[in-house]
N, C-alpha and C positions, 0 to 999 in steps of 0.2 A: 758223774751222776749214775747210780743205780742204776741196772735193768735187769726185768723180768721178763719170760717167756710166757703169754696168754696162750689159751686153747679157751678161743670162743664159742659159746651156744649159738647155732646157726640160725638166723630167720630166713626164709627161702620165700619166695614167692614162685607157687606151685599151683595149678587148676584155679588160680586165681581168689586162693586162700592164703593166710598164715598159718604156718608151722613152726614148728620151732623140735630140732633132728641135733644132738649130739654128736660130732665124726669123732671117733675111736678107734686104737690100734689095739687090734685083740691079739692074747696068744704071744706077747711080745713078737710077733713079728711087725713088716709093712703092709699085711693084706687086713683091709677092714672090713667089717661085718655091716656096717651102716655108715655112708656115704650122701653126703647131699644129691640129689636126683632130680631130674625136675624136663617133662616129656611135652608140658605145652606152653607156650607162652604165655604171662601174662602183664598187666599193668604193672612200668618201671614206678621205683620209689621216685625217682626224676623224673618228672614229667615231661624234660626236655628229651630224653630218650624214647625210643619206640614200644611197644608189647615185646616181652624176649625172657629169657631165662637170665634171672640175677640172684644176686644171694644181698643179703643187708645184712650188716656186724655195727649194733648196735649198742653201748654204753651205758651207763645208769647215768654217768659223769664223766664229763670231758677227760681225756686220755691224752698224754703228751705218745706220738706212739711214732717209734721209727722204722726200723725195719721189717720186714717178712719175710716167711717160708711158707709154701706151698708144695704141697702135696696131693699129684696129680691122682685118676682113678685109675686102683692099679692092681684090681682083682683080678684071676686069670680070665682070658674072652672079654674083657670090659675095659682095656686101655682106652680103645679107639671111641668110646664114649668122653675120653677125659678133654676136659678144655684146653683150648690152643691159641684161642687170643683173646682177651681181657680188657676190659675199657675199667679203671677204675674212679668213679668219683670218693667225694669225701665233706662231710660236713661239719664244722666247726660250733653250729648252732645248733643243728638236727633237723634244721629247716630248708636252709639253703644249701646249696650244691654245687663244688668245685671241682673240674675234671682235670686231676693228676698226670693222667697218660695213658695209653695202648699199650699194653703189655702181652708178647708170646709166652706161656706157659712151653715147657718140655713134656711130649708125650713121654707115659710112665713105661718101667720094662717090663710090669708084671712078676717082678725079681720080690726076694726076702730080704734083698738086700737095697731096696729101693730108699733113698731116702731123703725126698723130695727134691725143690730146685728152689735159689735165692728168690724173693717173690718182688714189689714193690718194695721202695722206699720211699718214706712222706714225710722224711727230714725234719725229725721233730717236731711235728706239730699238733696243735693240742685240738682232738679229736672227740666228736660226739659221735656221728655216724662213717661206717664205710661201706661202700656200694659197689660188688663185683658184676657188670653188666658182659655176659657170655656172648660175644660177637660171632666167634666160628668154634666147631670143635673138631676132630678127629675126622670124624667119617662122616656120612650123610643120614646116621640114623638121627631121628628126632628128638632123643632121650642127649643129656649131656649128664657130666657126674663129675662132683669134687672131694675129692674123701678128706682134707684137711687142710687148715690155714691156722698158722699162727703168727703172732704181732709182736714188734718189741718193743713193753711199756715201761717210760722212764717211771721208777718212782717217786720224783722229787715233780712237784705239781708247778706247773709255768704261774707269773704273777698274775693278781687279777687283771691288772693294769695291763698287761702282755696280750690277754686271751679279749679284751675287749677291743683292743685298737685291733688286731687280728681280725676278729670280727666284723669290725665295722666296711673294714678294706674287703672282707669277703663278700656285705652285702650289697656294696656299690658293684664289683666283680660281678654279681648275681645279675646284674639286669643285660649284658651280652646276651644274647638268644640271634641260630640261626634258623632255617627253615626253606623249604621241607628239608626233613633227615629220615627217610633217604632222600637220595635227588637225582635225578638222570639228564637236568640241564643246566637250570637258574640255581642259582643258592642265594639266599638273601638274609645279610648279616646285621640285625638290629643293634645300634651302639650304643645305647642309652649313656647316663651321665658319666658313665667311666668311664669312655670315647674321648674326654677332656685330656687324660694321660696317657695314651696311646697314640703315634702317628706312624705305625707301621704295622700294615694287615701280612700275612704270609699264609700261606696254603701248601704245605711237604707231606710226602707220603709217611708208611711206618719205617723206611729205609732213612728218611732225612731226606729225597732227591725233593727240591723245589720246585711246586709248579706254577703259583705263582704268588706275585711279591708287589705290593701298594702301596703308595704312601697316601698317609689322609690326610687331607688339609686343613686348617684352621677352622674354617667358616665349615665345613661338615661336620666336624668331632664338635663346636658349640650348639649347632642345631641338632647332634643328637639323632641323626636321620638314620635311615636303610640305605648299605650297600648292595649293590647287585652283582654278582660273580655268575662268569657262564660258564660250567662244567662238562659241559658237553663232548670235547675233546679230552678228559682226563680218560685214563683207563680205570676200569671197576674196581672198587677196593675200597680199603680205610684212609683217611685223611685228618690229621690234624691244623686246625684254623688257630692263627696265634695271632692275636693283637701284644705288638710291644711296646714300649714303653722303656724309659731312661734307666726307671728302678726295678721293674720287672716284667711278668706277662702272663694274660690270659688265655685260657686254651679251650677250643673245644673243639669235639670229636663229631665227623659225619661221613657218613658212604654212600659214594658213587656207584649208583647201579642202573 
């Protein structure tokens, strides 16, 4: 199957506006002249995420899209603005919202000869939206910055028949929700009708170490209820929540603070 290389138009969410910012490498070198930027937080495209600096790479039409590269901000004096860990979701419809993974980006060297780092991979699947949610960056200044992202699109289009069961599996996915995110004690994992094919909850950091590990029972996963997890003992940090299941799993991302 064919592939191309994208260089997507950026939508940023900035002062709590749309934009829409070009990233370009001038001069054939790796130093850009215009860099996505973004100094205050605002309202996530996901609403299950908090106010924070994100970028949305947005589609006219569903995109079969596999790999990426990224490219960190790598002007001179401005590495330490460049992102360092990445929460990716992604949407299938443009509507709903599946979370991929935690991803560390590589701080940039500020070199000419910089040239990027391997980015996510979302394993062929056919895409409407994708959603970079900036968790931490370099330093403690408040500005963060990405000078480039590119995707790799098949060009041979999935069946319709493909991208609709696809779908349908992502919008039963959709109704997991936890809460609060952030959390400093309780975490309460809503299992809505998807709870039916999952009977194992897991709680790991971004290393993989396990903190903890549930089984769900019949009569909870039918009723569709709230679990309660007490956090309180975790150390501060990123955590991913994964409901499993025989044929696959659900994930989502929240911090202990």
């Amino acid at each position: 199957m064919r592939l191309f290389h994208f260089l997507l138009v950026i939508n940023f969410g900035l002062f709590f506006t749309w934009h829409v910012l070009q990233a370009q490498c001038i001069n054939d070198s790796n130093f850009w002249s215009e860099s996505w930027t973004s100094c205050t937080a605002s309202p996530n495209p996901n609403i299950a995420n908090e106010d924070s600096h994100w970028i949305l790479y947005e589609f006219s039409e569903a995109q079969i899209i596999g790999g990426s590269h990224i490219w960190n901000s790598n002007n001179v004096g401005e590495s330490q603005m460049g992102v360092k860990t990445l929460l990716v979701d992604f949407s299938r419809d443009g509507e709903s919202w599946e979370t991929l993974g935690i991803f560390e980006v590589e701080q940039a060297n500020e070199l000419e000869s910089y040239q990027g780092v391997v980015g996510p991979d979302f394993g062929a699947k056919s895409i409407k939206k994708i959603l970079f949610t900036v968790l931490e960056s370099y330093s403690s200044n408040p500005c963060v910055s990405l000078a480039e992202v590119r995707f790799d699109i098949e060009a041979e289009e999935a069946e319709e028949s493909e991208i609709e069961t696809a779908l349908s599996e992502l919008i039963n996915k959709a109704e997991l929700s936890i809460y609060p995110n952030p959390t400093s004690n309780e975490l309460f994992v809503n299992l809505g009708r998807e709870s039916l094919d999952y009977s194992l909850l897991e709680i790991a950091d971004l290393q993989g170490k396990l903190f903890y590990s549930q089984s769900i029972a019949k009569e909870v996963r039918v009723s569709g209820t709230s679990l309660s997890i007490y956090c309180r003992d975790f150390p501060d940090g990123f955590y991913l929540l994964r409901m499993i299941g025989q044929k696959d799993q659900v994930v989502r991302a929240f911090l202990k603070q």
